[in-house]
MOPAC internal coordinates of N, CA, C and O (Angstrom, degrees):
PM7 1SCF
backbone

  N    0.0000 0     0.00 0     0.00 0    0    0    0
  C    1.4409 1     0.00 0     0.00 0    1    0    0
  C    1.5315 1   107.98 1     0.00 0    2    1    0
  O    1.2310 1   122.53 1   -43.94 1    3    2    1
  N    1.3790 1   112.76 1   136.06 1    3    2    1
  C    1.6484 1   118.19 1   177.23 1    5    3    2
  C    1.1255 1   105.43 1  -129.40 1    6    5    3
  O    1.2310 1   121.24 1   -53.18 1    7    6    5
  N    1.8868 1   115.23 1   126.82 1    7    6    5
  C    0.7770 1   123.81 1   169.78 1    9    7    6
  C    1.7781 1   126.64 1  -127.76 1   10    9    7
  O    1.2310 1   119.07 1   -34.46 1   11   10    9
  N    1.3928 1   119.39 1   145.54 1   11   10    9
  C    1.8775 1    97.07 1  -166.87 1   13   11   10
  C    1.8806 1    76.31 1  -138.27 1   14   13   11
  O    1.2310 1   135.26 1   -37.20 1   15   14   13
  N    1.1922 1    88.08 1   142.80 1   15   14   13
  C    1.2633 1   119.45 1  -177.51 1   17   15   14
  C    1.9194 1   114.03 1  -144.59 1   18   17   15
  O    1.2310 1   129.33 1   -26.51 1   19   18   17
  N    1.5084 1    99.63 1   153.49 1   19   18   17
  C    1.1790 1   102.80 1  -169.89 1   21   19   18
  C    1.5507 1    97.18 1  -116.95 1   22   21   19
  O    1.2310 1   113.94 1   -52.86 1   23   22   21
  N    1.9174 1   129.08 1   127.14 1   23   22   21
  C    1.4673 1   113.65 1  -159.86 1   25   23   22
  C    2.0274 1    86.08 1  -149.88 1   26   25   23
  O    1.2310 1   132.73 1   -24.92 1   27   26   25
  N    1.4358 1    93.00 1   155.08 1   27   26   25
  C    1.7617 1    96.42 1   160.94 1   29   27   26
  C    1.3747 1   111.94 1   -97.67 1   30   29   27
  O    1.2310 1   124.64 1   -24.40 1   31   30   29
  N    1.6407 1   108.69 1   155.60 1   31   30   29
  C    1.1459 1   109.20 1  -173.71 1   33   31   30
  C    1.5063 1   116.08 1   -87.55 1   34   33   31
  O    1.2310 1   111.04 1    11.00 1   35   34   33
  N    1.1464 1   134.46 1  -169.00 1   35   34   33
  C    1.8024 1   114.01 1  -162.14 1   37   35   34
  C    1.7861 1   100.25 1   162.83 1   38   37   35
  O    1.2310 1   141.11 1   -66.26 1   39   38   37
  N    1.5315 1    76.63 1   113.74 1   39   38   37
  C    2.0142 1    91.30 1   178.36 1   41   39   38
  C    1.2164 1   119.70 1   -81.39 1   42   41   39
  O    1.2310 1   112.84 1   -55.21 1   43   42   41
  N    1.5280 1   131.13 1   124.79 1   43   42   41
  C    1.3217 1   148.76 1   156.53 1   45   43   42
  C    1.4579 1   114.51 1   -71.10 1   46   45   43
  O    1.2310 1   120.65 1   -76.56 1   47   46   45
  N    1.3582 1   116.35 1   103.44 1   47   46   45
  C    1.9805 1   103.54 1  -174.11 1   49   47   46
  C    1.2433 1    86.25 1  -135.37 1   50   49   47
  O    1.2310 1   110.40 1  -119.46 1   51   50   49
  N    1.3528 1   135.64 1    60.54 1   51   50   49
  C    1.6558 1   141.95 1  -172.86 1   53   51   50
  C    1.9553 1    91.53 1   -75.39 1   54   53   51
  O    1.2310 1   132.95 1   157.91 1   55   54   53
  N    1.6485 1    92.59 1   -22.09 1   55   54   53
  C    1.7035 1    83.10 1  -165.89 1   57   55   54
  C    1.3122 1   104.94 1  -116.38 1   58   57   55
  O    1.2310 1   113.47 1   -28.07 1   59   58   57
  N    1.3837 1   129.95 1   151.93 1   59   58   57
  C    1.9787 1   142.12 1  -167.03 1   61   59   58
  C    1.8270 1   103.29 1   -67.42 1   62   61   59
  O    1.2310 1   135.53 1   149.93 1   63   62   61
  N    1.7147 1    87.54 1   -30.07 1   63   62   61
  C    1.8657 1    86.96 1  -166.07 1   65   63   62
  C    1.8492 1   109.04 1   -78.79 1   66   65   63
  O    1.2310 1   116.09 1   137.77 1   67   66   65
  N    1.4515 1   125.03 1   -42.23 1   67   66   65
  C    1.1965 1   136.94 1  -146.27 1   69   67   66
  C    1.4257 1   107.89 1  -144.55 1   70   69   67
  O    1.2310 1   123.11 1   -41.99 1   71   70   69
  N    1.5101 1   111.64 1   138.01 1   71   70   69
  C    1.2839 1   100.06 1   178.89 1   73   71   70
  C    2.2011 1    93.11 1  -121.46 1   74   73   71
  O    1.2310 1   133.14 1   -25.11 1   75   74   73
  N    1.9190 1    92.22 1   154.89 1   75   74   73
  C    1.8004 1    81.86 1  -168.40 1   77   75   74
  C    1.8846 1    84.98 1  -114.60 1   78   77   75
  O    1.2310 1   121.58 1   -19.08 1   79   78   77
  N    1.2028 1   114.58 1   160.92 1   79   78   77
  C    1.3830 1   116.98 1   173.41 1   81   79   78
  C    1.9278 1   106.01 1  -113.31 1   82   81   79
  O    1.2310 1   113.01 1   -41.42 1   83   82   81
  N    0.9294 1   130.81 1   138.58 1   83   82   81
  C    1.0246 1   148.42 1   127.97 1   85   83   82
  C    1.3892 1   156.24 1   -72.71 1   86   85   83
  O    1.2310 1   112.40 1   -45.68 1   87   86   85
  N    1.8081 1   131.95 1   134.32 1   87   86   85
  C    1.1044 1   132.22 1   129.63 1   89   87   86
  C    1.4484 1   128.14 1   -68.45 1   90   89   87
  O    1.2310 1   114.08 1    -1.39 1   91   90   89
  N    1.4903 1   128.81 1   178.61 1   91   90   89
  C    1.3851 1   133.49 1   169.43 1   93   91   90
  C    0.9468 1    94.51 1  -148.26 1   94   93   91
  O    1.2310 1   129.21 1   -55.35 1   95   94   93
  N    1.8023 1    99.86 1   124.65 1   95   94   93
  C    1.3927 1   113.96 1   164.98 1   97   95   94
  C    1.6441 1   119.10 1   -73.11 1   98   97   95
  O    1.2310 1   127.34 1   -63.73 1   99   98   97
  N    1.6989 1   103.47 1   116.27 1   99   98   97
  C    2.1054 1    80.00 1  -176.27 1  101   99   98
  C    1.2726 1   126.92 1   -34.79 1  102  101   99
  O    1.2310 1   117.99 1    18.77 1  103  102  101
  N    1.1941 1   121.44 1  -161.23 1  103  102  101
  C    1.1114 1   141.70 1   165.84 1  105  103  102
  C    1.7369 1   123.54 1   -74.62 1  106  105  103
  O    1.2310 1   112.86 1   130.14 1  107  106  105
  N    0.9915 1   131.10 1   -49.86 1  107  106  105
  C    1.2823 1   155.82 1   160.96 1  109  107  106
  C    1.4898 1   104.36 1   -33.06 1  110  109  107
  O    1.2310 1   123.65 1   109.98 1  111  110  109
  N    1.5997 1   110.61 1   -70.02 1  111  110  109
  C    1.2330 1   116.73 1  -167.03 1  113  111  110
  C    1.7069 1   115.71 1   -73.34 1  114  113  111
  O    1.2310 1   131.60 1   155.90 1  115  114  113
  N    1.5831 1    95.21 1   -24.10 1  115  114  113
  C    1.3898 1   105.18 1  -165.41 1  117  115  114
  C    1.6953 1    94.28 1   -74.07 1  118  117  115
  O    1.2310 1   116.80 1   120.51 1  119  118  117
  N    1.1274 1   123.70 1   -59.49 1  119  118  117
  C    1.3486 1   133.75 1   174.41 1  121  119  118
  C    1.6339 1   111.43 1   -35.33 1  122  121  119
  O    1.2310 1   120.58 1   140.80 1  123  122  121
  N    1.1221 1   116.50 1   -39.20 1  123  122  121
  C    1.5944 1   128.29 1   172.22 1  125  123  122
  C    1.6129 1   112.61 1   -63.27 1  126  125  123
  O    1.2310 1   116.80 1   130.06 1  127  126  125
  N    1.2035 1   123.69 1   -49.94 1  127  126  125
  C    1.5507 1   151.08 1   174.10 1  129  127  126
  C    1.7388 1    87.08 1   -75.09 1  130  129  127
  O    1.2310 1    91.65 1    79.88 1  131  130  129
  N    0.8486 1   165.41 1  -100.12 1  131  130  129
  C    1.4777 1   160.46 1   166.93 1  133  131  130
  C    1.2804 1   101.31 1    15.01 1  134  133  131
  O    1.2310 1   119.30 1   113.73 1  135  134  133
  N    1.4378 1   118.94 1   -66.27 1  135  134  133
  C    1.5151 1   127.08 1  -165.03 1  137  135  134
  C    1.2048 1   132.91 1   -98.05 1  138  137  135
  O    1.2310 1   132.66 1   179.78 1  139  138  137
  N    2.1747 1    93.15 1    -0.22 1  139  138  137
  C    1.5642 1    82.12 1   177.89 1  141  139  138
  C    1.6254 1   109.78 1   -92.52 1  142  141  139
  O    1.2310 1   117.00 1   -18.52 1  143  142  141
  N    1.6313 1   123.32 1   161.48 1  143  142  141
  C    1.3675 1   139.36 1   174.24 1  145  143  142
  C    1.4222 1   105.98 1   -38.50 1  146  145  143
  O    1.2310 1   116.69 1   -60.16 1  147  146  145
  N    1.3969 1   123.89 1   119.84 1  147  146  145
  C    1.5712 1   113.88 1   163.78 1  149  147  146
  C    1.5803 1   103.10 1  -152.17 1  150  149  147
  O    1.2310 1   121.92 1    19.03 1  151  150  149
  N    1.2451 1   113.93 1  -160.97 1  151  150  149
  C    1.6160 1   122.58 1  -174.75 1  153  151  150
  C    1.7527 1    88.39 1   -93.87 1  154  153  151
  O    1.2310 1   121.59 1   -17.57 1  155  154  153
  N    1.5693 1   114.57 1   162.43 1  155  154  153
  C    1.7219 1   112.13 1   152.66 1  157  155  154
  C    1.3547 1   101.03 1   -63.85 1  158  157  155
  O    1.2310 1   115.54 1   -19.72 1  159  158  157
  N    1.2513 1   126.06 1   160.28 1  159  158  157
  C    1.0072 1   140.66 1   114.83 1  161  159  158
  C    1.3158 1   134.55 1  -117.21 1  162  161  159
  O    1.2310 1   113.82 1    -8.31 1  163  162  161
  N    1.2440 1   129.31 1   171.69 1  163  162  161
  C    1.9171 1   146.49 1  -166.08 1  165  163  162
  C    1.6317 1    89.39 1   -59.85 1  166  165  163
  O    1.2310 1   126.39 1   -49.99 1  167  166  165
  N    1.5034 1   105.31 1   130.01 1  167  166  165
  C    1.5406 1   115.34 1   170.47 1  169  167  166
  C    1.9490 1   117.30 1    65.05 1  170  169  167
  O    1.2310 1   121.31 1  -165.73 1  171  170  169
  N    1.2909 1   115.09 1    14.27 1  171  170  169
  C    1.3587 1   118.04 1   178.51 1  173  171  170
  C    1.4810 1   103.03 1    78.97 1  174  173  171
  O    1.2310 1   121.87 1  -177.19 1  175  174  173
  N    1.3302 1   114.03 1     2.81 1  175  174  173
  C    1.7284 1   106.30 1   178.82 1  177  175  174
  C    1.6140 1   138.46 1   -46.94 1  178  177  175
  O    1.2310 1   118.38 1   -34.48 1  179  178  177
  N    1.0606 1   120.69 1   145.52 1  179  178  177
  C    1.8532 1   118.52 1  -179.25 1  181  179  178
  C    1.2498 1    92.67 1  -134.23 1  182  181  179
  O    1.2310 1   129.67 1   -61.13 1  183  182  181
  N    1.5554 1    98.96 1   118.87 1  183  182  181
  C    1.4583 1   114.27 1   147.35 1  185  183  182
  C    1.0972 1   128.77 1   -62.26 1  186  185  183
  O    1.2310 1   119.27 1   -48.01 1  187  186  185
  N    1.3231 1   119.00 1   131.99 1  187  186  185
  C    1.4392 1   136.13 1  -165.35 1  189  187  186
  C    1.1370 1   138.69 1  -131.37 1  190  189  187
  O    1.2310 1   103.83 1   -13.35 1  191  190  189
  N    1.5106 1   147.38 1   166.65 1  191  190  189
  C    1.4576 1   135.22 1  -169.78 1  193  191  190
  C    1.1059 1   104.83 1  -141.17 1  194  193  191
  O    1.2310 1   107.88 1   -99.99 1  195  194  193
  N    1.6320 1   140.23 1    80.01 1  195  194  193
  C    1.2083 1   144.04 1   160.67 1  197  195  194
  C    1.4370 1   139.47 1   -61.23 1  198  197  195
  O    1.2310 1   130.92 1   -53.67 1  199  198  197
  N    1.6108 1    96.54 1   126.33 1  199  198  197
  C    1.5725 1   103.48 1   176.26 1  201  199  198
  C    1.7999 1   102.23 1  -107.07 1  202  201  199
  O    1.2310 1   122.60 1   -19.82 1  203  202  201
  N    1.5430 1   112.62 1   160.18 1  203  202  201
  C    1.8141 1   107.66 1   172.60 1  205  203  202
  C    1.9146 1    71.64 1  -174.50 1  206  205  203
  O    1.2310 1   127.82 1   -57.34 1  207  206  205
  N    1.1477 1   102.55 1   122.66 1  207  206  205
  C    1.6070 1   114.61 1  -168.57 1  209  207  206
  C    1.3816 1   112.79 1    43.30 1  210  209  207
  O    1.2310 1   128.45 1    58.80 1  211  210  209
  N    1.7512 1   101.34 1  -121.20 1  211  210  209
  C    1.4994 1   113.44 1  -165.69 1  213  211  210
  C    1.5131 1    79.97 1  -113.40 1  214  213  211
  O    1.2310 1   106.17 1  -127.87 1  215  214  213
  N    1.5765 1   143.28 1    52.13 1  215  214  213
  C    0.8735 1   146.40 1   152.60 1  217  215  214
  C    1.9553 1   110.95 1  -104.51 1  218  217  215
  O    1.2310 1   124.61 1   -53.52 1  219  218  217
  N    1.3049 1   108.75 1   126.48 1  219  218  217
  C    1.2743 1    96.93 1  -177.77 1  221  219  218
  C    2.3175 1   108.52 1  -138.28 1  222  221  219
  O    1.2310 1   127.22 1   -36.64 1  223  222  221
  N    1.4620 1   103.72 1   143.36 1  223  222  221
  C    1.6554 1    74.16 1   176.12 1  225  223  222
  C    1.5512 1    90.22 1  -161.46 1  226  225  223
  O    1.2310 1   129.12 1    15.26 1  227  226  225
  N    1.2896 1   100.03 1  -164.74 1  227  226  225
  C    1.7411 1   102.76 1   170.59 1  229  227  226
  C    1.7455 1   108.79 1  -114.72 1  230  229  227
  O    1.2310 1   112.89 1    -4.87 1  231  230  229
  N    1.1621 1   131.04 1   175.13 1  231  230  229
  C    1.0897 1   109.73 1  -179.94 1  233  231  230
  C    2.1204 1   103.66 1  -178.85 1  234  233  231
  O    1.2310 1   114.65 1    18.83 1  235  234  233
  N    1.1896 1   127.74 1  -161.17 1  235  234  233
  C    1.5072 1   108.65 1   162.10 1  237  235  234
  C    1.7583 1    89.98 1  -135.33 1  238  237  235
  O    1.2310 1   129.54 1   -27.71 1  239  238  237
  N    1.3423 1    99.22 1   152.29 1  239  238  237
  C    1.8016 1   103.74 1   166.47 1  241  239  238
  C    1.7610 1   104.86 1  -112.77 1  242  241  239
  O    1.2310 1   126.52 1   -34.57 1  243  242  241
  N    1.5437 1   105.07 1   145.43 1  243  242  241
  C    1.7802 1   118.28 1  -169.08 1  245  243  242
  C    0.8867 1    88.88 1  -102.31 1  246  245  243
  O    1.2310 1   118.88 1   -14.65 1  247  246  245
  N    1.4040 1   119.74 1   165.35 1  247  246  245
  C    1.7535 1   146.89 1   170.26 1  249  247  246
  C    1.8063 1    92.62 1  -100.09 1  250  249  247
  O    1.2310 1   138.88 1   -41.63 1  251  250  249
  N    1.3365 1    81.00 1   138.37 1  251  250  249
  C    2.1531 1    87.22 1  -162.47 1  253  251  250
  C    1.8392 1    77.49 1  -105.62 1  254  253  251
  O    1.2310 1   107.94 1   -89.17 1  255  254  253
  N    0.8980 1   140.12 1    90.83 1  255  254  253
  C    1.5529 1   137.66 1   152.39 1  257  255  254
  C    1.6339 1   119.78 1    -6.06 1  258  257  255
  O    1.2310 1   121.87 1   131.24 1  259  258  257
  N    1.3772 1   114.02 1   -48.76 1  259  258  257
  C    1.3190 1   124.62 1  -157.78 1  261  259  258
  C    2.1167 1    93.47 1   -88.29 1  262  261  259
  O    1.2310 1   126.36 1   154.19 1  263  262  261
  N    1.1911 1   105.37 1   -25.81 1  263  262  261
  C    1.3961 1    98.23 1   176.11 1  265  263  262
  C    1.7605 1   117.95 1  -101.23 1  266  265  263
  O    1.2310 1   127.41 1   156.73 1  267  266  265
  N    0.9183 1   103.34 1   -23.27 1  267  266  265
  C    1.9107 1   133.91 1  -167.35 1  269  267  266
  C    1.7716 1    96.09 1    65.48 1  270  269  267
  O    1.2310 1   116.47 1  -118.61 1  271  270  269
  N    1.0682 1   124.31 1    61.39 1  271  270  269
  C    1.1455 1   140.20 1   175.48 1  273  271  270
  C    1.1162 1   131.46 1  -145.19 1  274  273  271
  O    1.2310 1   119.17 1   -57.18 1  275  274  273
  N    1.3546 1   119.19 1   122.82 1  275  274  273
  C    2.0430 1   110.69 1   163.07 1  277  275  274
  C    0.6327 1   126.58 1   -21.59 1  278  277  275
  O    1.2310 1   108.97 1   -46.74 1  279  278  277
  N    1.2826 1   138.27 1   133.26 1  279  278  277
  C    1.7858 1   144.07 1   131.09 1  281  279  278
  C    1.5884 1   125.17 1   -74.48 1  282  281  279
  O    1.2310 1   121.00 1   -16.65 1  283  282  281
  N    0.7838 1   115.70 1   163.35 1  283  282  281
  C    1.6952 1   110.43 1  -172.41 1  285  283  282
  C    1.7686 1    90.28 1  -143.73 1  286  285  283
  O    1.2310 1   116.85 1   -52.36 1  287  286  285
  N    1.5255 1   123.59 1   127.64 1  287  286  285
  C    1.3407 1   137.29 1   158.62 1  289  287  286
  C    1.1983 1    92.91 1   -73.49 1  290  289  287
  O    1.2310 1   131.47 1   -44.59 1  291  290  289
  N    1.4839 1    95.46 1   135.41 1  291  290  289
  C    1.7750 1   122.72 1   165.45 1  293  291  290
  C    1.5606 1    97.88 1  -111.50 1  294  293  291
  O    1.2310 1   120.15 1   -47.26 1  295  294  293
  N    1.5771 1   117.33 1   132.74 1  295  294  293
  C    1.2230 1   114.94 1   163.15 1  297  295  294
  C    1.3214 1   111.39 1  -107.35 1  298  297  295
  O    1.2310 1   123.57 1   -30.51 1  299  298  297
  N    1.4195 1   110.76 1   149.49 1  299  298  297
  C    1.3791 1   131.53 1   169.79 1  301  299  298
  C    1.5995 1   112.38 1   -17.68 1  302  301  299
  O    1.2310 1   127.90 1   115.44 1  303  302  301
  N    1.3982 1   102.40 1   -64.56 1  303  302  301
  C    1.4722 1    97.72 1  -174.06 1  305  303  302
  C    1.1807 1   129.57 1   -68.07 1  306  305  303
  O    1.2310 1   121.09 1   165.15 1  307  306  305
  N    1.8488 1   115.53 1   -14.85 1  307  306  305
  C    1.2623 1   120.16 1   167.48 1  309  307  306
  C    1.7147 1   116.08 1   -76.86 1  310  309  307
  O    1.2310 1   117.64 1   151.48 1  311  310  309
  N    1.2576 1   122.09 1   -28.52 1  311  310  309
  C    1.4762 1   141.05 1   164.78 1  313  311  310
  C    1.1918 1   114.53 1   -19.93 1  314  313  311
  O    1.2310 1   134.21 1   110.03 1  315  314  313
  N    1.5802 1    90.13 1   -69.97 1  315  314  313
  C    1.4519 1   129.04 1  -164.60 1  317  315  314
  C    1.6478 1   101.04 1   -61.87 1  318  317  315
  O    1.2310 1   126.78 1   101.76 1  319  318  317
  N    1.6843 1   104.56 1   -78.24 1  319  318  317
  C    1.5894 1   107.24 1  -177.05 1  321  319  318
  C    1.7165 1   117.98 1   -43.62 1  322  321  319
  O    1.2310 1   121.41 1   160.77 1  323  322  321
  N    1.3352 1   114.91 1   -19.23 1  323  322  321
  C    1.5767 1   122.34 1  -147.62 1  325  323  322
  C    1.8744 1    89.40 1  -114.28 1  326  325  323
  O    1.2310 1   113.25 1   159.23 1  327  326  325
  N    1.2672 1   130.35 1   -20.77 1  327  326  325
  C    1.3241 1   129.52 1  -175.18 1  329  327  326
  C    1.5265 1   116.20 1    74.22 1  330  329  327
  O    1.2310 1   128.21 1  -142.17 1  331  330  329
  N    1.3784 1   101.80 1    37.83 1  331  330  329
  C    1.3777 1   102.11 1  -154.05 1  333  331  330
  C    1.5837 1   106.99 1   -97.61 1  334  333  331
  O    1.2310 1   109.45 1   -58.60 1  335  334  333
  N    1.7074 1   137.39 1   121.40 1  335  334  333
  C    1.2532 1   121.69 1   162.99 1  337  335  334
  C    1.4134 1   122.39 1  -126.91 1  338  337  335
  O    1.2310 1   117.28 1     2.77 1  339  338  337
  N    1.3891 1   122.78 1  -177.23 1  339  338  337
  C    1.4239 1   111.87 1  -161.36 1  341  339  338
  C    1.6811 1   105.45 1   -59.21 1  342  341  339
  O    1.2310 1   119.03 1   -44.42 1  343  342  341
  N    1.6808 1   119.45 1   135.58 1  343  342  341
  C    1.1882 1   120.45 1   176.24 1  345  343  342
  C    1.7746 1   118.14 1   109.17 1  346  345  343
  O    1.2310 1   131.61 1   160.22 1  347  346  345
  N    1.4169 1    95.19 1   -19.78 1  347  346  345
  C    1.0796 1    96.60 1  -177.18 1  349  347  346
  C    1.2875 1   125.01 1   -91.39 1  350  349  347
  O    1.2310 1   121.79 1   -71.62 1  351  350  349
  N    1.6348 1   114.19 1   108.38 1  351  350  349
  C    1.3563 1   110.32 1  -173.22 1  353  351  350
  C    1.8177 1   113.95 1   -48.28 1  354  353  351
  O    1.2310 1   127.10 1   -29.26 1  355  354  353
  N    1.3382 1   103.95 1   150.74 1  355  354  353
  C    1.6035 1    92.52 1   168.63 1  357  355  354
  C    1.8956 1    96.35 1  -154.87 1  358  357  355
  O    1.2310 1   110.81 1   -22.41 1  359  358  357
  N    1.1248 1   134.89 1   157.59 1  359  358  357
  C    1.4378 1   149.68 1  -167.93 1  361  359  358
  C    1.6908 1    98.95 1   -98.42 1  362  361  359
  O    1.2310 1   130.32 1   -43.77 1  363  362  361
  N    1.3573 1    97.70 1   136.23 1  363  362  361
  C    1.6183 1    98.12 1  -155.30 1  365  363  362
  C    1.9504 1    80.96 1  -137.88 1  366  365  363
  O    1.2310 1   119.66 1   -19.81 1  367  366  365
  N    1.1432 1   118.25 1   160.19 1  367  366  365
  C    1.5022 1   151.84 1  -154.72 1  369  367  366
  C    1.2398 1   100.32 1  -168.79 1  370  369  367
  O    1.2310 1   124.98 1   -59.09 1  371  370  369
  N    1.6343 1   108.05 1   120.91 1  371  370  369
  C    1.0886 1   128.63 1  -174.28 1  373  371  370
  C    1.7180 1   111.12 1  -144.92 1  374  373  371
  O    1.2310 1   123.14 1   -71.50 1  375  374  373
  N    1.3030 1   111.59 1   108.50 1  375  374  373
  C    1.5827 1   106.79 1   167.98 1  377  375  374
  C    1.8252 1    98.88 1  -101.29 1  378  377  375
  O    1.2310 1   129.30 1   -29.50 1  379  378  377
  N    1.6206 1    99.69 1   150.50 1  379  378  377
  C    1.3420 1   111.63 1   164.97 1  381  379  378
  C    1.4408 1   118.87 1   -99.03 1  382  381  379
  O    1.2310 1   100.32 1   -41.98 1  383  382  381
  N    1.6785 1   153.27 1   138.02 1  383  382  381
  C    0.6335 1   167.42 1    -1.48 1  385  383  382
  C    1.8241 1   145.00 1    82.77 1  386  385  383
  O    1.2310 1   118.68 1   -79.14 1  387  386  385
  N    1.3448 1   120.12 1   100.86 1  387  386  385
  C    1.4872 1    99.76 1   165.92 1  389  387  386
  C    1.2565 1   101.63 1  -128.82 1  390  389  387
  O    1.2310 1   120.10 1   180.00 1  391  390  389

């Protein structure tokens, strides 16, 4: 399944030690990823294959409860290469995977 979506980015610092960054997968897509056939995995997770520019990786996206929607981890190094900071919309490509 391929999906590209356009999302802002958005800091999680619920905790003193670490802060996590995020995408959100809409609603639409997330609901699609909800229903497609896969294995369980730990925490409702989907393995995934991310594009955000000429940044590319593998990674898993969570079901955020409070939204009924994906989240997508942004790592640092994609941030960095991609110019990316909180707010900033950016166009995200996502294949799913098992």
């Amino acid at each position: 399944m391929n999906i590209e979506f356009d999302a802002e980015l958005w800091l999680w610092d619920a905790r003193n030690d670490s802060s996590w960054y995020f995408v959100t997968v809409p609603p639409g897509p997330s609901e699609d990823i909800r229903e497609f056939p896969r294995p369980s995995r730990g925490f409702g997770s989907v393995k995934v294959r991310v594009e955000i520019g000429g940044s590319r990786w593998e990674t898993s996206i969570f079901p955020d409860t409070s939204s009924g929607c994906f989240v997508l981890p942004i790592k640092k190094s994609v941030r960095q290469a991609e110019g990316l900071d909180v707010g900033n919309p950016t166009r995200v490509r996502l294949s799913t995977w098992d």
